[in-house]
C-alpha atoms as one frame of an Amber mdcrd trajectory, in Angstrom:
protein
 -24.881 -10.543   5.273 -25.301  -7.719   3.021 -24.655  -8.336  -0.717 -23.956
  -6.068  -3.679 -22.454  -5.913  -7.101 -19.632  -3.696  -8.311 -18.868  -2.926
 -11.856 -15.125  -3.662 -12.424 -12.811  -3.374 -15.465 -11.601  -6.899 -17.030
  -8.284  -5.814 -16.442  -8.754  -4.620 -12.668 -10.448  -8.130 -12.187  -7.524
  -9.820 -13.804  -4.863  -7.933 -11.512  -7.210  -8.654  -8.409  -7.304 -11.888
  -9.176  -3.410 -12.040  -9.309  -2.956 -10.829  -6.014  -5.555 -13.771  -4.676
  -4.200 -16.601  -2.746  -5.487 -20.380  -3.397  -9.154 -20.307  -2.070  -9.666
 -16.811  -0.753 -12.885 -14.872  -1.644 -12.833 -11.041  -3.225 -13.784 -10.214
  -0.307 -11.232 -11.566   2.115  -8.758  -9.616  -0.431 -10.158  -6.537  -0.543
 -10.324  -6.522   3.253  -6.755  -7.644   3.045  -5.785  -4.467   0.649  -8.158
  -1.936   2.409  -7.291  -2.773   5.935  -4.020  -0.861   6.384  -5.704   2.542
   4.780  -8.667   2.463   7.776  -6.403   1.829  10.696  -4.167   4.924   9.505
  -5.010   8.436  11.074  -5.078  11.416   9.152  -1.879  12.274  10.397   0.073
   9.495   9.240  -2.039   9.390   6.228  -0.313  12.981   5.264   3.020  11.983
   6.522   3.073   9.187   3.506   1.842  11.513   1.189   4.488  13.850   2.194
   7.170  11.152   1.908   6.017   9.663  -1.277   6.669  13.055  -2.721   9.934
  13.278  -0.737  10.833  10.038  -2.820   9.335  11.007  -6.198  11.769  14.453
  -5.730  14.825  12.063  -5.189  14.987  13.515  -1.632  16.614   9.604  -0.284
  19.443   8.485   1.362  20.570   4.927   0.835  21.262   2.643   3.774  25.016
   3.140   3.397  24.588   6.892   3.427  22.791   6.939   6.928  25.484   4.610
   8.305  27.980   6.924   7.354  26.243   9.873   8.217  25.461   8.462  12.533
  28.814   6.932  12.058  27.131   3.351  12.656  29.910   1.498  10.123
């Protein structure tokens, strides 16, 4: 196994250490956080980007209003 340091902030080590669960290494939790970000293609990659935006511009319907709207009520 390869080994290596990183330089990290105190307060990035303090919020990764937040999101750890009893007994599991760094690494296990930065696999954990990075995992969903490889398996993505560059497609869907752009398609959250686009939506994020979508959602920062208020451009949402709540679930009530897509009920209404395929007349699912």
């Amino acid at each position: 196994m390869k080994q290596t340091t990183i330089r990290i902030t105190g307060s990035l080590h303090k919020a990764l250490n937040s999101l750890r669960t009893t007994n599991e290494s760094f690494e296990e939790l930065i696999w954990d956080l990075a995992e969903p970000y490889l398996e993505l293609s560059k497609d869907t990659k752009k398609d959250i980007e686009e939506s994020l935006k979508e959602f920062d511009r208020g451009e949402v319907y709540s679930l009530d209003e897509v009920k209404k709207r395929f007349n699912l009520e």
